[in-house]
N, C-alpha and C positions, 0 to 999 in steps of 0.2 A: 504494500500500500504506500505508495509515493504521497504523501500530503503536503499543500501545499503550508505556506506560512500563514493562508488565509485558513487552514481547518488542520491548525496541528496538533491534531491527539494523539492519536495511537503509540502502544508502550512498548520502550525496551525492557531489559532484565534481569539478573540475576543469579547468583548462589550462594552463600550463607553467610553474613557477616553478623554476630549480633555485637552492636556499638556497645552501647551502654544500658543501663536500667538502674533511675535513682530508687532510691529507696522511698517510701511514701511515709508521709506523719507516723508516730506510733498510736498505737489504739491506746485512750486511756483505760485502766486499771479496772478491772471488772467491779459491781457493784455487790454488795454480799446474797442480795437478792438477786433472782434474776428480772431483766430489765427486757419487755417487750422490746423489738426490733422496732422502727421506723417503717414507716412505708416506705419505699424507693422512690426518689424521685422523678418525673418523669424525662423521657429520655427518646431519643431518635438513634436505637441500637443497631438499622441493621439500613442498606438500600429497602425503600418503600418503607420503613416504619413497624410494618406488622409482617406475617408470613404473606398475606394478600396483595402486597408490594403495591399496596396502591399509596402514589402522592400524596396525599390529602392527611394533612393533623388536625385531629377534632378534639387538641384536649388543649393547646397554647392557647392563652388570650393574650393580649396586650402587646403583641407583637409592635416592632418598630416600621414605621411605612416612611416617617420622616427622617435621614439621615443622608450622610453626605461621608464618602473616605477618600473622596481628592478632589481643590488641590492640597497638597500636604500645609500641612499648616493650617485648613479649612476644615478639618474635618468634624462631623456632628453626631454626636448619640454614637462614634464607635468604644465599646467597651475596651477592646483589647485588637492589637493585628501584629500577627505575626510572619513573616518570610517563611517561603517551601521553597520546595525548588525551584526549580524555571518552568514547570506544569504540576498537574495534579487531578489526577484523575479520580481517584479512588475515596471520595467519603466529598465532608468528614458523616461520620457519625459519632451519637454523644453518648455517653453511658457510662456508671462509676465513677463520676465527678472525673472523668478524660474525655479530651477530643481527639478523634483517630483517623490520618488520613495517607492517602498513598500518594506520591511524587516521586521526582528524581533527585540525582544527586548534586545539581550543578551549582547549588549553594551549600559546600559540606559543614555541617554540624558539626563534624568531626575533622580538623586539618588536615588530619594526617591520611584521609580517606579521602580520595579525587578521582575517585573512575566512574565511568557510565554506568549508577549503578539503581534499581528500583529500591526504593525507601518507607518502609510505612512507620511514619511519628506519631509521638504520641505526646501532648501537651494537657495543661492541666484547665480544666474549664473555667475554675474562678478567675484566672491571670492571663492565661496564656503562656504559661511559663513551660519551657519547654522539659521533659522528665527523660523520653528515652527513645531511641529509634529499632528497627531494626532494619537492615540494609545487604542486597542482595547481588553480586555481579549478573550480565543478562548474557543472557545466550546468544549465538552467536547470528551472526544478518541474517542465516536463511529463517530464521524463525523469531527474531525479535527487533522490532524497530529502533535506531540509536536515541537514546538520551527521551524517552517516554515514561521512564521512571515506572511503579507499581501502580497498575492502574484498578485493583479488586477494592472493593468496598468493603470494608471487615463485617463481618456480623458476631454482636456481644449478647453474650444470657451471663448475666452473676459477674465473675470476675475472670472468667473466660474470652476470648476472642479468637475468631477464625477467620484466615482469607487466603487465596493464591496469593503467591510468590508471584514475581516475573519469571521465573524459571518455571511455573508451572506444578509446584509444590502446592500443598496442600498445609499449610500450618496451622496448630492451637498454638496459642498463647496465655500466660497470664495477663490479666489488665494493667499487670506492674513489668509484666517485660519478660517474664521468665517461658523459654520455649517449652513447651508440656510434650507435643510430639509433632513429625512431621511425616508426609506421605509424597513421594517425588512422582506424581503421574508420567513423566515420560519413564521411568525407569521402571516404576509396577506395574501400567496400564499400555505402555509402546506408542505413546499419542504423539502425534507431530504439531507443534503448535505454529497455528496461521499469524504470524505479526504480532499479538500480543494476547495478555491472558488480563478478562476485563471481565469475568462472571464473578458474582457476587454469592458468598453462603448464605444458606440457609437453614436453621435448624429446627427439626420438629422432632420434640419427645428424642429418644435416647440417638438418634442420625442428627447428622449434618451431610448436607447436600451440595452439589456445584457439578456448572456445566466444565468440560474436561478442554475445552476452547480446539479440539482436534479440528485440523484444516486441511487446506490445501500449500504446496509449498507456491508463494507469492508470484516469484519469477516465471515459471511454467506452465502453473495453474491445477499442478496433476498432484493428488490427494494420494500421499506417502503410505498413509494409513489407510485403510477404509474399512477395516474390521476393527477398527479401536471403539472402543466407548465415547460416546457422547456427554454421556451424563454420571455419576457418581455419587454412594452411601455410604457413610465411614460412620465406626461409629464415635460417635462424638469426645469420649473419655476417651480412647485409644488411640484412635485414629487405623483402627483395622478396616477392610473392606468388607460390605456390607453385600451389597452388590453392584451391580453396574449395567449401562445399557446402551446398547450400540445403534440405537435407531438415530439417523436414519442410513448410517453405512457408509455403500459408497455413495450416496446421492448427494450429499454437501455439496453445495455450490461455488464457497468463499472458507468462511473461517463461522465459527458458534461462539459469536462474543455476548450473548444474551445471561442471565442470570434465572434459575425458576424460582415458582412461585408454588404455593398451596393453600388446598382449601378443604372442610371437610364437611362432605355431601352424604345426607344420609347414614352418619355416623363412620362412614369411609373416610379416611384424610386422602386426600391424590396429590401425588407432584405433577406439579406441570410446567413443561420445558417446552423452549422454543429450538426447533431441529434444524440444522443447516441446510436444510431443504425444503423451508418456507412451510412447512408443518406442525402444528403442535401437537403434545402429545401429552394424556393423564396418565399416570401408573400409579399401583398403591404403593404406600410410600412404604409400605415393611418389606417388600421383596422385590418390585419393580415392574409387576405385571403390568399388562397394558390395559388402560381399561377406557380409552375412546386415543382416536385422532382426529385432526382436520385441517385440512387443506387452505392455506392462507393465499392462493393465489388461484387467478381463474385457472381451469383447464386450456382455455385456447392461448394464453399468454408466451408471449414467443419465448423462448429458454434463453437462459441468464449469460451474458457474457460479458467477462471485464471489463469493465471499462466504460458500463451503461449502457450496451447496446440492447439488449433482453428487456424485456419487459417484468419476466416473472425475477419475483423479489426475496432474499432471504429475512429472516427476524433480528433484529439487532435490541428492538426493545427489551424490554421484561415483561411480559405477560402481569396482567393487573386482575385481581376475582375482586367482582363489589356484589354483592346480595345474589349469590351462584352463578354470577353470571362470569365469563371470564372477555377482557378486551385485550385486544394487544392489533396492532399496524403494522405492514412489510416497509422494508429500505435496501438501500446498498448501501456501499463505502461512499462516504462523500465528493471524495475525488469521481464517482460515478455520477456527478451530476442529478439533478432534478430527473424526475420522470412519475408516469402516473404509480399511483399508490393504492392500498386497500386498508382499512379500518375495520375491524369485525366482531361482533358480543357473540358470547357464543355461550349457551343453555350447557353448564357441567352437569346437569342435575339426569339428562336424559342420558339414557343405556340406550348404544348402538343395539341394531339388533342381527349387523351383518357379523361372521367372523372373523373379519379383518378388522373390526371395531368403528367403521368409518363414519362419522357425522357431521360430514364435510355435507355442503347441498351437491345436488344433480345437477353435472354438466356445470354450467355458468347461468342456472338459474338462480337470482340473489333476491326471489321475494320469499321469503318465511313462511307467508302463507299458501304458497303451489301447493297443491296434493304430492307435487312429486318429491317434494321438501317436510314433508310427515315424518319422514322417522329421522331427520337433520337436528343437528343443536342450531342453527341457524336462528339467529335471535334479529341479528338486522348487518345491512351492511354499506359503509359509506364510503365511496371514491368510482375507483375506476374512469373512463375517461368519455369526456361530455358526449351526450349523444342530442343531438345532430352536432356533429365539429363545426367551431367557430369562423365563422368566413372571414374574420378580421384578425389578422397571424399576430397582431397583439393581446390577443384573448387567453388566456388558459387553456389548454388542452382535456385536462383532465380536472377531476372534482376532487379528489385528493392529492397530494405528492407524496414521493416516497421519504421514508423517517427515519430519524434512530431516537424518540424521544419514546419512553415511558408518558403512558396517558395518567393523570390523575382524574379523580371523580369524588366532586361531592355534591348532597342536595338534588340530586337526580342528572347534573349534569357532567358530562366527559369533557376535558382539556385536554385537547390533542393537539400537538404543532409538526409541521413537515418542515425536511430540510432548506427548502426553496425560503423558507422568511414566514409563514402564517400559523396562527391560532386560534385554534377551528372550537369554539361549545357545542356540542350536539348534546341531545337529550337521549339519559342513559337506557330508556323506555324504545324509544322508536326507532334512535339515528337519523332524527332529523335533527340539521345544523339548524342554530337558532344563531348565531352571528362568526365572521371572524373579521381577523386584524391582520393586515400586513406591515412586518417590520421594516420594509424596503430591504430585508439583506439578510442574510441566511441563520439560521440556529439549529444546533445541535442538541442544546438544552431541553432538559424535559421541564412542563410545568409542575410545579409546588404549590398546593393550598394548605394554606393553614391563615388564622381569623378574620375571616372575610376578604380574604384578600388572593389574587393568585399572581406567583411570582415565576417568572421567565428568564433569562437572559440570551443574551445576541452573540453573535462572533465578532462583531464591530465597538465589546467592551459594555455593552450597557444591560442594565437589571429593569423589568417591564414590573408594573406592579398594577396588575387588573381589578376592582372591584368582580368578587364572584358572583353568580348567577347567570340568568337564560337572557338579560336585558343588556345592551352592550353600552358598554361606559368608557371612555379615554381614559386610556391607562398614565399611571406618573413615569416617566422615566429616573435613573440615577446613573450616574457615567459609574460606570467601575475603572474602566482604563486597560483590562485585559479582556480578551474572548471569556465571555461567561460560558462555559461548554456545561457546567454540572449545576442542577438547581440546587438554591439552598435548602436551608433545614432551623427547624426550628428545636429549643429544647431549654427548658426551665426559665420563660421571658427572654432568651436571646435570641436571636437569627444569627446563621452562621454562614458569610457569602463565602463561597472558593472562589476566588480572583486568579485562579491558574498559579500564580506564582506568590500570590499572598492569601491569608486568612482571615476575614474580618467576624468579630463579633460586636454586632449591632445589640445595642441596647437604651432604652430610650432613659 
């Protein structure tokens, strides 16, 4: 993946440096009684917030909307901002009074440590003071991009944390620093990893989960593996393999830089992953069975090739479940340009009744209601491209574009944005759009709701901050000054922006 300087994410990598880990306050002295525990406070531990990965925090109030972090010396309501590296892809998320995020090396912490190397820090949430890193050399060009740093978003339960490596490792941590175990997927599982490892964990009951990021090698386009696993169960205190699943094979298109997600239907928990092959897939989450798929792209849609020419799309999102429903949109790599896109709700609650498991609709019929869409999870579907075509070559082509944004939803409606610049509310019932917004210029970024508000950012440096709802309202702009590629996050009254190379905590 060639990126340019106008959409530079994608991650280099990694192998095992652990820097430092301070030590944390002492506990004071037990009391002779014993002393109920506290409640925990609330916290944004994982990408998506909950197992349901959907955007949307419905427990913040009082968030900050007015604030300003340039120019220097201007700045308003920032609590604390700290330096990463020169990107940062990976968090933050907030949990155990720390903030945890993935970067690179190109600002070392450490003097005496200067190489291209993936980094996940850990700083302390009252101050921003910094505690401890741990930092990884990265694999070599055919499978990781220079100077991308760790791009996996940790997921924290207690004082645990788990995320990839840029090398494609598999690590538990303390929330103080101490490595618990590790699990090297290329060397137990044979996976070839496409440009970077960008899946997010997940953990439900005694597993922890993560897509295996297996690809194609970049230069050639021809998939090293294609009997590796896609997807991945360790179990969580060990890090032993649990099991594993190689759908969808050889059929990968690109690389499975998605993260899954879960839900539990019917007293069933399913994981659900998005396949490198524009397919999603439920299994249960104790052994891995299959227990539905479907098809994110039409049937007649011309096949995928580098560089944009294809129409059909793989998953880059994370699949989102809000009230059994599951959403998630197709994209390519951004250097593949704009092109038409699909948006899809999809019923987890209905059992295929074929035995291939398939609940995909028939052919490229996308209404719900056909008879021939009866035994479909087909809930509703938005994009694809205008019909009758526009006579005037300034018009859009298509009804959606392709994405790599995570949809949030709250209040009935879905925040969706496509790569091309727009932010689409459709209603989480029908999939009718009820307004969007064009930024004039491209985003990466997925949207973020939490208190009344929903937050965005641009590749041109700026943070959107929409009034939510189905009514469309002029959004405030804020300059950040770097590509916003990761939405923020909220957690105990702060907002936490990634500014790609800095961190801000907004607090009013």
């Amino acid at each position: 993946m060639n990126y340019s300087s106008r959409h530079g994410l994608w991650v280099t990598a990694a192998s095992s440096l652990l820097l430092m880990a301070l030590s944390l306050p002492s506990w004071p002295r037990a009391a002779p009684a014993p002393v109920p525990r506290k409640k925990a406070a609330p916290s944004w531990p994982m990408w998506g917030g909950t197992i349901g990965r959907n955007l949307a925090n419905l427990v913040e109030k009082g968030i900050a909307s007015d604030f300003a972090v340039r120019p220097k010396g201007r700045e308003r309501n920032v609590k604390w901002a700290v330096a990463l590296g020169g990107k940062a892809w990976g968090g933050p998320v907030i949990a155990d009074g720390k903030v945890f995020i993935g970067t690179n090396n190109e600002k070392p912490r450490d003097p005496g440590v200067k190489d291209d190397l993936g980094v996940l820090m850990c700083f302390a949430e009252a101050d921003g003071k910094f505690l401890w890193q741990h930092a990884y050399e990265r694999l070599d060009e055919s499978q990781n991009v220079q100077y991308e740093g760790l791009a996996s978003t940790p997921c924290v339960e207690g004082d645990r944390l788990w995320y990839v490596n840029n090398r494609a490792e598999f690590v538990c941590s303390t929330t103080s620093g101490k490595v618990v175990w590790t699990f090297d997927m290329i060397k137990e599982l044979d996976i070839f990893v496409c440009q970077l490892v960008m899946t997010s964990p997940l953990v439900v009951g005694d597993f922890v989960y993560a897509m295996t990021c297996n690809g194609v090698e970049a230069g050639t386009g021809k998939l090293p593996k294609p009997k590796a696993p896609s997807l991945v169960a360790l179990d969580k205190k060990t890090g032993k393999l649990v099991w594993k699943n190689a759908l969808p094979g050889a059929n990968v298109m690109r690389g499975q830089w998605s993260s899954p997600c879960a839900a539990t239907v019917a007293g069933k928990t399913q994981i659900i992953y998005a396949g490198g092959d524009g397919w999603l897939y439920g299994l249960d989450h104790k052994d891995g069975t299959l227990l539905w798929k479907f098809d994110c792209n039409p049937k007649k849609a011309t096949p995928y090739k580098p560089g944009g020419g294809g129409e059909k799309s793989f998953i880059l999102a994370t699949p989102v479940v809000y009230e059994n429903r599951c959403y998630v949109a197709v994209g390519q790599e951004p250097d593949d340009g704009p092109g038409v896109g699909h948006l899809w709700c999809i019923d987890i609650t209905k059992k295929p009744k074929g035995k291939d498991k398939d609940l995909s609709p028939i052919g490229d019929d996308f209404d719900p209601k056909s008879k021939a869409n009866a035994d479909s999870g087909l809930v509703w579907h938005y994009g694809g491209m205008v019909v009758p075509k526009p006579k005037n070559d300034d018009d859009r082509v298509w009804v959606f574009g392709r994405t790599m944004s995570t949809v949030a939803i709250h209040d009935g409606v879905v925040y969706a944005a496509e790569i091309a610049g727009y932010l689409y509310a459709v209603d989480a019932r029908t999939g009718k759009k009820v307004w969007e917004h064009d930024f004039l210029e491209s985003t990466w970024c997925s949207p973020y709701y939490v208190d009344g508000k929903v937050y965005i950012g641009t590749d041109g440096g700026d943070l959107y901050l929409f009034p939510a709802g189905s009514t469309y309202a002029a959004p405030k702009k804020v300059t950040i000054g770097h590509s916003v590629k990761v939405p923020p996050v909220a957690a105990n009254g702060v907002l936490y922006v990634n500014g790609g190379s800095m961190l801000y905590a907004i607090e009013e």
